[in-house]
C-alpha positions as CSV (number, residue, x, y, z in Angstrom):
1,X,-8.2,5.5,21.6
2,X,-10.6,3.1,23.0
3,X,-10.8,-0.5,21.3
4,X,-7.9,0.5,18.8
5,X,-6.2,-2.2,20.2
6,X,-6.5,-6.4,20.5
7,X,-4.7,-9.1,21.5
8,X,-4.0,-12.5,20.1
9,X,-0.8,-12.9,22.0
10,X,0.1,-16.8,21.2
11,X,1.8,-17.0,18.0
12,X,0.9,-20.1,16.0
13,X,3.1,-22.9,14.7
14,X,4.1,-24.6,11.7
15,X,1.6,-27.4,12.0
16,X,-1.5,-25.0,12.1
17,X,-0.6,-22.9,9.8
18,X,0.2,-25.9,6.7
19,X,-3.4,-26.6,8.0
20,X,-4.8,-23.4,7.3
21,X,-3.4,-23.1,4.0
22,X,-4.5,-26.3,2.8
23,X,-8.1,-25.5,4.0
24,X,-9.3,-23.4,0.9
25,X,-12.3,-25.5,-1.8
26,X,-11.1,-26.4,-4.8
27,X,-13.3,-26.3,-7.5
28,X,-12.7,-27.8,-11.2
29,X,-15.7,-26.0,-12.3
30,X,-13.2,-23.0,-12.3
31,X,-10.9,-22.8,-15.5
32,X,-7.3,-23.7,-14.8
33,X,-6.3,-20.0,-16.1
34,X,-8.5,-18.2,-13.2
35,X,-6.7,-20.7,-10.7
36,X,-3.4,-19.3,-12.1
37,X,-4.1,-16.0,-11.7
38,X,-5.1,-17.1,-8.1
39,X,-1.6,-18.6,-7.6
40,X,0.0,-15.3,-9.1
41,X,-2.2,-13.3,-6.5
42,X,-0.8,-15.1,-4.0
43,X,2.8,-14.8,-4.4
44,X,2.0,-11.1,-4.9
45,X,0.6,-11.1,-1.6
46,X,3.1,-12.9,0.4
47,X,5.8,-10.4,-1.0
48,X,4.4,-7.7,0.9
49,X,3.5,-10.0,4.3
50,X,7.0,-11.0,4.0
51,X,8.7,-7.5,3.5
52,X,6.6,-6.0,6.9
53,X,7.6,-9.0,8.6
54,X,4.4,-10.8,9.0
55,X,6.2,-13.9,8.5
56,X,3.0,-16.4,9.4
57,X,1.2,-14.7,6.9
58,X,3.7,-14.7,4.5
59,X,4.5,-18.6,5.1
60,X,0.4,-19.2,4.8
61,X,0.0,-17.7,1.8
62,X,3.2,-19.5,0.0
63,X,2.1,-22.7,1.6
64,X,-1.0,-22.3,-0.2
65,X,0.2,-21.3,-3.5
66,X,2.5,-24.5,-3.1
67,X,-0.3,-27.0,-2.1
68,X,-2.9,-25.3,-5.3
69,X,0.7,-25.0,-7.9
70,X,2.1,-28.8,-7.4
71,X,-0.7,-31.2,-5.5
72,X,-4.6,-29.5,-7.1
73,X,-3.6,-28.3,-10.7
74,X,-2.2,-31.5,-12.0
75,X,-5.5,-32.9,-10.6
76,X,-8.1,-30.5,-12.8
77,X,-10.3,-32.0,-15.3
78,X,-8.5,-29.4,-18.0
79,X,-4.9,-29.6,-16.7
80,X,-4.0,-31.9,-20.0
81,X,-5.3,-29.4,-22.5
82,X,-2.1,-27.9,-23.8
83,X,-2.3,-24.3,-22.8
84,X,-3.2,-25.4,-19.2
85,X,-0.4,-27.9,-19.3
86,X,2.1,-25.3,-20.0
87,X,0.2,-22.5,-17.7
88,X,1.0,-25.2,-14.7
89,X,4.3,-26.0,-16.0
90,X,5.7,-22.5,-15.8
91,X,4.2,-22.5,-12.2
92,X,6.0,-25.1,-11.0
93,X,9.0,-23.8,-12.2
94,X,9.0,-21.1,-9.1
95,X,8.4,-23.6,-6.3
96,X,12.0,-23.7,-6.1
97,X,12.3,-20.5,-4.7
98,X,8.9,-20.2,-3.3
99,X,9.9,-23.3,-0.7
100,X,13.6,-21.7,-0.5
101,X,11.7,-18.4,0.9
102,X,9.5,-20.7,3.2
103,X,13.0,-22.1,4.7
104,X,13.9,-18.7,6.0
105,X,10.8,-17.7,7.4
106,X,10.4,-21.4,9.8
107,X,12.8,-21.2,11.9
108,X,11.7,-17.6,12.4
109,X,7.8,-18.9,13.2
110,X,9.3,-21.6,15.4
111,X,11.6,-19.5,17.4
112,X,8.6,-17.2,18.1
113,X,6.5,-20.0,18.7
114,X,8.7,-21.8,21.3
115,X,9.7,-18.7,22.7
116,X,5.9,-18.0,23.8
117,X,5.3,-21.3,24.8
118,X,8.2,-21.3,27.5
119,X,7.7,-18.2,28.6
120,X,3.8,-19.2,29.5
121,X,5.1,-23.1,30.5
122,X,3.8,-22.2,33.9
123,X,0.3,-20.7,32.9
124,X,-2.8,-23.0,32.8
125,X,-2.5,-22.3,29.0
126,X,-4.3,-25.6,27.4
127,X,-1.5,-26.6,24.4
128,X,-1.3,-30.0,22.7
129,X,1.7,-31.9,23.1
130,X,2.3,-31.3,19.5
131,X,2.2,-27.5,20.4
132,X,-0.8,-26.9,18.3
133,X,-3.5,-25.3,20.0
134,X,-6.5,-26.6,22.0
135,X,-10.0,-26.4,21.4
136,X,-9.9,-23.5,24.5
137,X,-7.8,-21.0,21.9
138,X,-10.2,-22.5,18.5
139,X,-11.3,-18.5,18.2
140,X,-11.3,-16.5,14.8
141,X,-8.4,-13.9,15.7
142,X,-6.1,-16.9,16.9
143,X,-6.6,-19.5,14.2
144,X,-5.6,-15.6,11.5
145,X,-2.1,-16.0,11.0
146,X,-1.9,-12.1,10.2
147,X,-2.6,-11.5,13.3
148,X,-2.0,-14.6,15.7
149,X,0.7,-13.3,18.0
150,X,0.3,-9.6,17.8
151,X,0.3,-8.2,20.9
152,X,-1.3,-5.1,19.5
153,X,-3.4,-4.5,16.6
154,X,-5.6,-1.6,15.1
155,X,-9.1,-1.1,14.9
156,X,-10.4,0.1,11.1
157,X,-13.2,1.7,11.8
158,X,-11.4,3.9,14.7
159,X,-8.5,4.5,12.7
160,X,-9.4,5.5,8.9
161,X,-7.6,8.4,8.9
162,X,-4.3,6.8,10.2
163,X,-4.9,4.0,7.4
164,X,-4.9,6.9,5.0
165,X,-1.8,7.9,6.3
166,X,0.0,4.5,6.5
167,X,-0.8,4.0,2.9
168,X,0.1,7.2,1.5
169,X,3.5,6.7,3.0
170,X,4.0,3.0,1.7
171,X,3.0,4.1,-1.5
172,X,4.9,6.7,-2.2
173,X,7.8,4.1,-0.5
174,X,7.3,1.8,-3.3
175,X,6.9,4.5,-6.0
176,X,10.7,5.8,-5.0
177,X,11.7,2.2,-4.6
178,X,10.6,1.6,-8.5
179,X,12.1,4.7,-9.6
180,X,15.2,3.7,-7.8
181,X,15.0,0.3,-10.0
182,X,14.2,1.6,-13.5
183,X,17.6,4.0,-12.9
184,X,19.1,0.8,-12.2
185,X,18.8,-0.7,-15.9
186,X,15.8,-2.7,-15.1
187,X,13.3,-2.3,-17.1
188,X,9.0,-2.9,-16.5
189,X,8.9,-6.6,-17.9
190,X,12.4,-7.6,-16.0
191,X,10.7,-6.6,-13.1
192,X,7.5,-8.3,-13.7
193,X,9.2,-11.3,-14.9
194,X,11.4,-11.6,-11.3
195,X,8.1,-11.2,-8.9
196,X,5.9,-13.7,-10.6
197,X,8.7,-16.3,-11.3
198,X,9.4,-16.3,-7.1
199,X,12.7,-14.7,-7.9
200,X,11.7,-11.4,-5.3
201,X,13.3,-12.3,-2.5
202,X,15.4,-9.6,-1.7
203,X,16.2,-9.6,-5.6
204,X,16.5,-5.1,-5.8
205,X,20.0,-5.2,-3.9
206,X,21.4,-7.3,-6.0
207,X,20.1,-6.0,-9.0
208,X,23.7,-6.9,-11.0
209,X,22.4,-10.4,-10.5
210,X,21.4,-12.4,-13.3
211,X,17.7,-12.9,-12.7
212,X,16.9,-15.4,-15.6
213,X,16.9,-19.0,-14.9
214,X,17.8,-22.0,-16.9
215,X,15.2,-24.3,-18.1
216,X,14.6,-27.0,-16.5
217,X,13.0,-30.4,-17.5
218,X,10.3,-32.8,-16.2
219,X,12.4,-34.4,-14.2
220,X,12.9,-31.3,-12.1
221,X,9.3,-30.5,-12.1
222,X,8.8,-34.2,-10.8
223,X,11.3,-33.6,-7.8
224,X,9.5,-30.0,-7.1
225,X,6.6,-31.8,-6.8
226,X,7.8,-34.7,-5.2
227,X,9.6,-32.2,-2.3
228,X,5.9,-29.6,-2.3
229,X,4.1,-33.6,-1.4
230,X,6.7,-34.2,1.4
231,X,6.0,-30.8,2.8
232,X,2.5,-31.6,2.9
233,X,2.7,-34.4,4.7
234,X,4.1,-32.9,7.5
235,X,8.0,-33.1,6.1
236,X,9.3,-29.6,7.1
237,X,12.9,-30.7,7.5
238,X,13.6,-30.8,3.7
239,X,16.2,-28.3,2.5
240,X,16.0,-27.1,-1.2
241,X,19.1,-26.5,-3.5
242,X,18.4,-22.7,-3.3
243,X,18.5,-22.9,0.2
244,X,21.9,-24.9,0.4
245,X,23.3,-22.4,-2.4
246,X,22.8,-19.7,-0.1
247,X,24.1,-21.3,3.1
248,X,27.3,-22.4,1.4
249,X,28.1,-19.1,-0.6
250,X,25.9,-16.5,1.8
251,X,25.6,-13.0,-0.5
252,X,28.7,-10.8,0.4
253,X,28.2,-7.7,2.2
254,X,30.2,-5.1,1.8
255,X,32.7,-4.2,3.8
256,X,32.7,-0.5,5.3
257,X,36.1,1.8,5.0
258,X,37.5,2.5,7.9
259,X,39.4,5.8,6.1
260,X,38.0,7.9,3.8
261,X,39.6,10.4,1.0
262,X,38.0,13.4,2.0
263,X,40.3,16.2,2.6
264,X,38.8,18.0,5.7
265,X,40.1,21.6,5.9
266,X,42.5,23.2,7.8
267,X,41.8,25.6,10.9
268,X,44.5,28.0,11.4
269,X,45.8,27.9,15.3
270,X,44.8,31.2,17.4
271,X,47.4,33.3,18.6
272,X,47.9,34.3,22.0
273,X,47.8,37.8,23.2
274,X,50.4,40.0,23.5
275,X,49.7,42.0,26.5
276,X,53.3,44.7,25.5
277,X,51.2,45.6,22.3
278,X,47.9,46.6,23.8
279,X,46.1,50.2,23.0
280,X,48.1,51.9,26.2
281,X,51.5,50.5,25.0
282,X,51.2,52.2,21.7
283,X,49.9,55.3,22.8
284,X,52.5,55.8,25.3
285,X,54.9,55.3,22.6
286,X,53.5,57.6,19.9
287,X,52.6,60.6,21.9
288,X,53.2,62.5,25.2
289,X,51.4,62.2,28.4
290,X,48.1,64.1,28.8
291,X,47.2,65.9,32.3
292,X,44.8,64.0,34.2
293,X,41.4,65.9,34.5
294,X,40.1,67.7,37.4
295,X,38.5,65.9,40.3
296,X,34.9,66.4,40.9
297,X,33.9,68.7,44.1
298,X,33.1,66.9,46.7
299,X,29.2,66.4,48.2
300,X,28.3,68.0,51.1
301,X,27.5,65.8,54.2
302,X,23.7,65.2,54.8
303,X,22.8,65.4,51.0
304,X,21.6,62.0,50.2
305,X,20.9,61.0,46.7
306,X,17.7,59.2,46.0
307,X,16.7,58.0,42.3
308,X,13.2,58.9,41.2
309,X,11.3,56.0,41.7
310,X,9.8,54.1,38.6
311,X,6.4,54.9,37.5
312,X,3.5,52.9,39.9
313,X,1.6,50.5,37.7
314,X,-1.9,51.4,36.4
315,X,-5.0,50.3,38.6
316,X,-8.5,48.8,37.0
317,X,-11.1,51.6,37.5
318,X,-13.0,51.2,40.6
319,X,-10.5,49.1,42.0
320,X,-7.3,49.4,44.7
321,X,-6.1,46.8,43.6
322,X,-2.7,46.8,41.4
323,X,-4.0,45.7,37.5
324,X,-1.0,43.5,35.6
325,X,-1.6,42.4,32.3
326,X,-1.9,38.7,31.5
327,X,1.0,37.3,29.6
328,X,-0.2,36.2,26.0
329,X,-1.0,32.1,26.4
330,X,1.9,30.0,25.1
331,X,0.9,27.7,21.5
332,X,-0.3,24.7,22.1
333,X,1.1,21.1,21.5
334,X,-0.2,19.2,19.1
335,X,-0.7,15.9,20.6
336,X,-0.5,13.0,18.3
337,X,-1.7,9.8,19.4
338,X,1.3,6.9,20.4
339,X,0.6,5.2,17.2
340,X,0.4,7.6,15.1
341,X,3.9,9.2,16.1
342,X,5.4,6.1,15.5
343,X,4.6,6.3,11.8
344,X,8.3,8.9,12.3
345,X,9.9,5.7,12.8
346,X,11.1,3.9,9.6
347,X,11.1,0.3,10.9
348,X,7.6,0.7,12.4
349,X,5.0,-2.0,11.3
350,X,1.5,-1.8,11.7
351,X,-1.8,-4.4,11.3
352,X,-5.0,-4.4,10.8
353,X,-7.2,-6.8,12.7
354,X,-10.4,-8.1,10.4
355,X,-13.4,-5.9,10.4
356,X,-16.1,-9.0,9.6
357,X,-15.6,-12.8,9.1
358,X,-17.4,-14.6,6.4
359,X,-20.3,-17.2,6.9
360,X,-17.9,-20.5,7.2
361,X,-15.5,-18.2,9.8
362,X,-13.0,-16.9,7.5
363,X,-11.6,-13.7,8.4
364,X,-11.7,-10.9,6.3
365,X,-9.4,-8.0,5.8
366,X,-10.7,-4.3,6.0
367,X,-10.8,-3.0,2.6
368,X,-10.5,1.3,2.5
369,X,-12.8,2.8,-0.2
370,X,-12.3,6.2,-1.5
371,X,-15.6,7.9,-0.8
372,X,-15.7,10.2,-4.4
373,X,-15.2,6.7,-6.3
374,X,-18.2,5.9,-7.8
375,X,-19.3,9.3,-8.2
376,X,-15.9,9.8,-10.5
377,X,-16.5,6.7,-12.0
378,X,-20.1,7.8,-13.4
379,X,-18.5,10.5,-15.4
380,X,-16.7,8.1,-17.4
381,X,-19.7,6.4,-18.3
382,X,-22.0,9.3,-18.8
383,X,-22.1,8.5,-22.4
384,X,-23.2,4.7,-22.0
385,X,-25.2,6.0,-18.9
386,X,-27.5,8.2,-21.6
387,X,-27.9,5.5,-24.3
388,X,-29.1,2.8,-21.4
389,X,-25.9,1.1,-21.4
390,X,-23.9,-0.8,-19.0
391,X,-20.2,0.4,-18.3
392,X,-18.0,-2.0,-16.1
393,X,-14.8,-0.9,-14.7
394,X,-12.0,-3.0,-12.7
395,X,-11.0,-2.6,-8.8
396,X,-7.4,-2.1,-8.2
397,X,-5.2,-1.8,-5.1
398,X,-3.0,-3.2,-2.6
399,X,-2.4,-5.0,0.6
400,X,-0.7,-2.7,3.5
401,X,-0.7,-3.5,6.9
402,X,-3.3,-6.5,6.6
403,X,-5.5,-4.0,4.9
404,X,-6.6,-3.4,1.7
405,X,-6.9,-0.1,-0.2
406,X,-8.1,1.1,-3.6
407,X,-6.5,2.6,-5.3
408,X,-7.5,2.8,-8.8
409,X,-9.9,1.8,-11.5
410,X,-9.0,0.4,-14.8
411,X,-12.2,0.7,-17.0
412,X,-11.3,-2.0,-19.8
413,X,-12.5,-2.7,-23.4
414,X,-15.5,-3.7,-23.3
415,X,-19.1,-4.5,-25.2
416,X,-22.2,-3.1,-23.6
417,X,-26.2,-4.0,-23.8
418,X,-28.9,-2.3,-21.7
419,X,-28.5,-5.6,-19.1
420,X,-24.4,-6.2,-19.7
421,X,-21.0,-5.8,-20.1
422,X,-18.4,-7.9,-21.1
423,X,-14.7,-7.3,-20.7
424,X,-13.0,-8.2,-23.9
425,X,-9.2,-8.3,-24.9
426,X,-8.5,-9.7,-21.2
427,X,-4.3,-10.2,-21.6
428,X,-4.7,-6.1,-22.3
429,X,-5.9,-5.6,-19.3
430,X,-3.9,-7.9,-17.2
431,X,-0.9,-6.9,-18.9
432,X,-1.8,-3.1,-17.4
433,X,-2.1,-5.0,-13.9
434,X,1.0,-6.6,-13.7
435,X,3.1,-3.3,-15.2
436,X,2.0,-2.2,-11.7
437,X,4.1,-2.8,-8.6
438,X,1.8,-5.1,-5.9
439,X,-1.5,-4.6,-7.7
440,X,-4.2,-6.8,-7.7
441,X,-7.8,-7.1,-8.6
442,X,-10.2,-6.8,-6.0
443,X,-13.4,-6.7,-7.6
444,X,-15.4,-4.3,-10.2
445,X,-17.7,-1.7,-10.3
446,X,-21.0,-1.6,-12.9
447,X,-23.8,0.6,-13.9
448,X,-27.9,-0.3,-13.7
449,X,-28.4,2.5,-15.9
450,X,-32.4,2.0,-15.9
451,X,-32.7,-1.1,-13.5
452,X,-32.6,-0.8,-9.6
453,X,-29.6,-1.9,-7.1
454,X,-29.3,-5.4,-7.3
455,X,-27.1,-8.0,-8.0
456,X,-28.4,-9.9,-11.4
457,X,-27.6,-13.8,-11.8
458,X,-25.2,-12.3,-14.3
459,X,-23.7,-10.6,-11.8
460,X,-23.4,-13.2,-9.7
461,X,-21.5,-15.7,-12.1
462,X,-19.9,-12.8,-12.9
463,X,-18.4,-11.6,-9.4
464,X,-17.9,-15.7,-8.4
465,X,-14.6,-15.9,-10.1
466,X,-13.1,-12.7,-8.7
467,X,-13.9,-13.9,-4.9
468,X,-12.1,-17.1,-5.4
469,X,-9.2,-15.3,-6.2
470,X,-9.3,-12.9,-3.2
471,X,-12.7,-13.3,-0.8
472,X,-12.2,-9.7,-0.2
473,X,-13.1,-9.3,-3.2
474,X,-16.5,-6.6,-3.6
475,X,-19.4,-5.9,-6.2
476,X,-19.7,-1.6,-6.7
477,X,-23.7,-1.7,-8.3
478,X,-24.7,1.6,-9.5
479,X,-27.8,2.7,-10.4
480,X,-28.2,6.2,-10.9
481,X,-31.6,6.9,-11.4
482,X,-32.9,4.6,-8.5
483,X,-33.1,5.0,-4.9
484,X,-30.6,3.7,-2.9
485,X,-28.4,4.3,-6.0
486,X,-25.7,2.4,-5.4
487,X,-24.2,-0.7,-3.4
488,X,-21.4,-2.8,-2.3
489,X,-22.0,-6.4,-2.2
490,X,-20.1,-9.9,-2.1
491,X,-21.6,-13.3,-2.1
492,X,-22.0,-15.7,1.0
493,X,-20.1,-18.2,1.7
494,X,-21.6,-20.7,2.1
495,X,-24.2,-20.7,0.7
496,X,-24.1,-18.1,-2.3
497,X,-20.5,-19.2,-3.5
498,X,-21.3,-23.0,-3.3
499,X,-24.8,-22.4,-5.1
500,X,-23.4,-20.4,-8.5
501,X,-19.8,-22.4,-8.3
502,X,-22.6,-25.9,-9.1
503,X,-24.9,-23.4,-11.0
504,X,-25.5,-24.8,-14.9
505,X,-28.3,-22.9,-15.8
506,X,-28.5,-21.5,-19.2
507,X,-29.1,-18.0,-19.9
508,X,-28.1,-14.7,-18.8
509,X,-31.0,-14.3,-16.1
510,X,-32.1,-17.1,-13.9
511,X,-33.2,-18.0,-10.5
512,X,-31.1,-19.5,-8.0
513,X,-32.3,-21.6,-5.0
514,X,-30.6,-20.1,-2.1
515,X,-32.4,-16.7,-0.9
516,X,-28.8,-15.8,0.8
517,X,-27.0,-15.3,-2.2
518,X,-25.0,-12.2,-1.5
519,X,-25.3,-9.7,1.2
520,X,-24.0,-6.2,1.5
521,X,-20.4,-5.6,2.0
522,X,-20.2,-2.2,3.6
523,X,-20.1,-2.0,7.7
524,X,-20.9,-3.5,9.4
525,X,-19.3,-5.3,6.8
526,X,-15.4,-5.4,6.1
527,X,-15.5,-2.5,3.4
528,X,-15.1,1.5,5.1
529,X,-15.0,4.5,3.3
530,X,-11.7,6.5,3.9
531,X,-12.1,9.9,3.4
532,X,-9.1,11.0,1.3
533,X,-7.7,8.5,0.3
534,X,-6.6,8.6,-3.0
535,X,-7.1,7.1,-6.5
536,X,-6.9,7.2,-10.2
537,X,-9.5,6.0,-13.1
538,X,-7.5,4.5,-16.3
539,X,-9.8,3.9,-19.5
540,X,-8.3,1.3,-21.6
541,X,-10.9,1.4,-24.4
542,X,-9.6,2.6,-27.4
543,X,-10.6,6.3,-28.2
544,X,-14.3,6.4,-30.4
C-alpha cells in the first residue's frame, strides 16, 4: 500500500512537549463555562491517548489542561463571578491526579527519548544540548506529539476502510467494557463522576475502590496550584502525594493458585492381551477339528496369467495425443494486507498521521464522516425544512487511533426562524454527552432551508466557540434546494478565528473584514467520508 506509511522516528522530550502544550491562545472574550468544557474535553481525550499508549500525546494534552485549569482561569476577567469561581474550583480539585498520571507517563517519554538519542549518538543528527530539537527537525509531523516517534503511521485517505474497521472494533471494545461496569454495581453518574474528576486511571479494575474524594480546602487548591506553576517552569522533578501513595502501598495483584479443585476424571488402565483366549483357543475347545479342504489342481506349465489391462484413456478428437482432464483450481487465499491482519492481534495499536495542517501549522487529525449523514439528518427536519425553518443538530464521536470518527447526532431542543436556530436547555444536552463513554462534540450540522451554502456571520460566531474546544471541529451547511447543497467548513486560523474571537458587532448578520474567514473542510481538507461507517441520530426535543 503505497504512501500508507511515514516516519517521524525521533521521539520528542519533556521540554518540547510542556512547550507545545502551553502554545494554545487564550482568549477572555470566551466565557469561563466554554473553557471548562474545553478542559473537560481534554481529560477525555488524554484517557484514550493514554490507554493506546500514545503516552506524548497523552502527557500534552494533560499538560495543557494543567497550564488552562491552575495558571489561565484564575486569570479571566469572569473568574470572580461565583458560578465561575466554583466551575474552576472543582477543576482544580483533579490536578491532583491529573499530575499523578503525568508522573507515570515521564519516565516513560524519557526512557524513549534517551533511548533514541544514544542509539543515533553517532549520526550527524543536529540535537541541542538540552536534547530538544534543532531547527534541522522544526517540521510539522516532528513537532505532533501523536505521532513524533512512530516509526510507522497510516495514511487516511488510503486506508478508510481499515479506519472503519479499527473503530468498529474499539467501539464495540468499550461497549462490552461498559456493560462489564454497570454489572459491576456502577452505575451511569459514578462513572461520569470518576472520568471527569481525573480519578480514570486504571479506576475499572479496582472497581471495589471507593472512588469519592474528600473535600478539600483552599489551602490545597493553593498548593495544586503552587506544584501546576513549578511544573511550568520547567520543575518536572516534583512528586505528588498520589504518586508517593502509590509507590509506598503499590495496588496488590493477585496471586495465581498453583493447585486447583477441579476433579479431573479417571481413565481406566487398558488390559493387555491374552493371546491363550484368542478365537482359535476357544474354538478348539468347543468343537472338533474340521478336515482341511481340498487343494487346488495345479496349472499347467506354459500357461501364463496376464490381467486385462485397464481401459486406455480417451483422446481429444482429431488428436493422437492422450487428453487428461484438468484438475479443478484450488480456492484462493484471501490476502489481507500486513496491517490489516494485525488488527487479530489484541495488543495492536494503530495511528493516524494528520490529513491537513491549519493556517498557523497546527496539525489536524483526520476526521471519518459517515457518507448517508446529512441525507438522514434531513429527514428529521423535513418538517422545519417545509415551513422555511432552520433545524440544527450536534456532531458526536470519538478519538481512536489519532483519528476522529462520528458517530452520532444529537439534534437538541431548540427555537427556529427562517435564518436561525438556537440550542436551548444546554445542561440537557450535555448531560446526554457525558452519559456517553469518550464522546465529545465535534461540531454541528444546520439547514439553509431557502438560502444558498454559506457560512452566515451567525454561523460563524456560532461555530467559533466549538473550534476552540477541539480545532477539528467542522460546520455541516445544508441547503437543499440549492446547488452545491451542502458543505463542510471550519474557520481559518489565523485569520477567521482571530477576526470573530475580537468581533463586537451587533446584530445577527454583519460583515467581517477578513475575506478568508472560513474555508472548506473536506479533502483536501482533514475531513473524509467513510463509507460504512456507522451512526445514530438522537432527537432530544420534546415530542409536538
Amino acid at each position: 500500500m503505497a504512501g500508507s506509511s511515514f516516519q517521524a522516528e525521533r521521539p520528542m522530550s519533556i521540554r518540547e512537549i510542556t512547550a507545545k502544550a502551553q502554545d494554545f491562545d487564550f482568549s477572555e472574550s470566551i466565557p469561563p463555562k466554554y473553557w471548562l468544557r474545553t478542559g473537560e474535553t481534554l481529560l477525555r481525550e488524554a484517557q484514550i491517548y493514554e490507554r493506546e499508549q500514545n503516552d506524548q500525546q497523552a502527557y500534552m494534552l494533560l499538560m495543557r489542561y494543567t497550564n488552562l485549569i491552575a495558571e489561565k482561569l484564575p486569570t479571566h476577567s469572569a473568574y470572580k463571578q461565583p458560578e465561575n469561581r466554583a466551575g474552576v474550583k472543582t477543576a482544580i480539585k483533579t490536578l491532583r491526579e491529573v499530575m499523578a498520571t503525568m508522573e507515570v507517563l515521564k519516565p516513560r517519554i524519557d526512557a524513549r527519548c534517551n533511548a533514541y538519542i544514544e542509539k543515533n549518538k553517532h549520526k550527524s543528527i543536529a540535537v541541542d544540548n538540552d536534547g530538544s530539537r534543532a531547527s534541522t527537525w522544526a517540521n510539522f509531523a516532528a513537532s505532533d506529539p501523536a505521532v513524533a516517534g512512530n516509526t510507522t503511521t497510516l495514511d487516511a485517505e488510503e486506508n478508510s476502510q481499515l479506519a472503519v474497521k479499527i473503530a468498529h472494533k474499539e467501539i464495540r471494545r468499550r461497549d462490552a467494557a461498559r456493560r462489564a461496569v454497570r454489572q459491576a454495581g456502577v452505575s451511569e453518574r459514578e462513572e461520569r463522576q470518576r472520568r471527569t474528576a481525573g480519578l480514570w486511571d486504571h479506576w475499572d479494575s479496582g472497581l471495589s475502590r471507593d472512588g469519592a474524594s474528600a473535600s478539600r480546602d483552599d489551602d490545597e487548591m493553593r498548593r495544586n496550584m503552587e506544584a501546576s506553576r513549578r511544573r511550568m517552569d520547567g520543575s518536572h522533578d516534583i512528586v505528588p502525594d498520589a504518586v508517593r501513595k502509590r509507590q509506598l502501598n503499590p495496588r496488590p495483584v493477585p496471586e495465581r493458585n498453583g493447585t486447583s479443585d477441579y476433579q479431573y476424571p479417571s481413565i481406566t488402565r487398558s488390559q493387555p492381551v491374552r493371546y491363550e483366549d484368542n478365537f482359535e483357543s476357544r474354538s478348539r475347545s468347543t468343537s472338533p477339528p474340521r478336515p482341511l479342504p481340498p487343494k487346488p489342481p495345479k496349472e499347467r506349465f506354459g500357461e501364463v496369467y496376464e490381467p486385462e489391462p485397464p481401459p486406455r484413456p480417451h483422446t481429444k478428437e482429431g488428436f493422437g495425443e492422450v487428453y487428461e482432464p484438468e484438475p479443478p483450481p484450488l480456492p484462493g487465499k484471501e490476502s489481507l494486507h500486513p496491517i490489516e491482519a494485525s488488527m487479530s492481534d489484541p495488543k495492536a495499536t494503530f495511528t493516524f498521521r494528520p490529513s491537513a495542517y491549519l493556517e498557523n501549522g497546527n496539525p489536524l487529525r483526520t476526521i471519518f464522516l459517515p457518507p448517508t449523514l446529512r441525507t438522514e439528518f434531513l429527514r428529521y427536519a423535513e418538517s422545519n425544512t417545509r415551513r422555511n425553518l432552520e433545524t440544527c443538530g450536534m456532531l458526536c464521536g470519538t478519538v481512536i487511533s489519532n483519528a476522529i470518527f462520528i458517530q452520532q447526532v444529537v439534534i437538541p431542543e431548540q427555537e427556529n426562524t427562517s435564518d436561525t436556530c438556537e440550542m436551548i436547555n444546554e445542561s440537557a444536552f450535555f448531560d446526554y454527552v457525558d452519559s456517553q463513554e469518550n464522546a465529545m462534540v465535534l461540531g454541528w450540522i444546520h439547514t439553509h432551508p431557502t438560502q444558498t451554502c454559506f457560512m452566515s456571520s451567525r454561523d460563524l460566531h456560532t461555530h467559533c466557540a466549538y473550534q476552540i474546544m477541539i480545532p477539528e471541529s467542522i460546520a455541516i451547511v445544508c441547503a437543499p434546494s440549492k446547488n452545491p447543497s451542502w458543505g463542510v467548513f471550519r474557520l481559518t486560523d489565523p485569520p477567521g478565528m482571530q477576526c470573530v474571537r475580537a468581533c463586537t458587532k451587533p446584530g445577527i448578520f454583519h460583515p467581517h473584514e477578513e475575506s478568508n474567514i472560513y474555508t472548506d473542510a473536506l479533502r483536501p481538507g482533514h475531513v473524509f467520508e467513510a463509507e460504512g461507517l456507522e451512526f445514530t441520530i438522537v432527537d432530544l426535543r420534546p415530542a409536538s
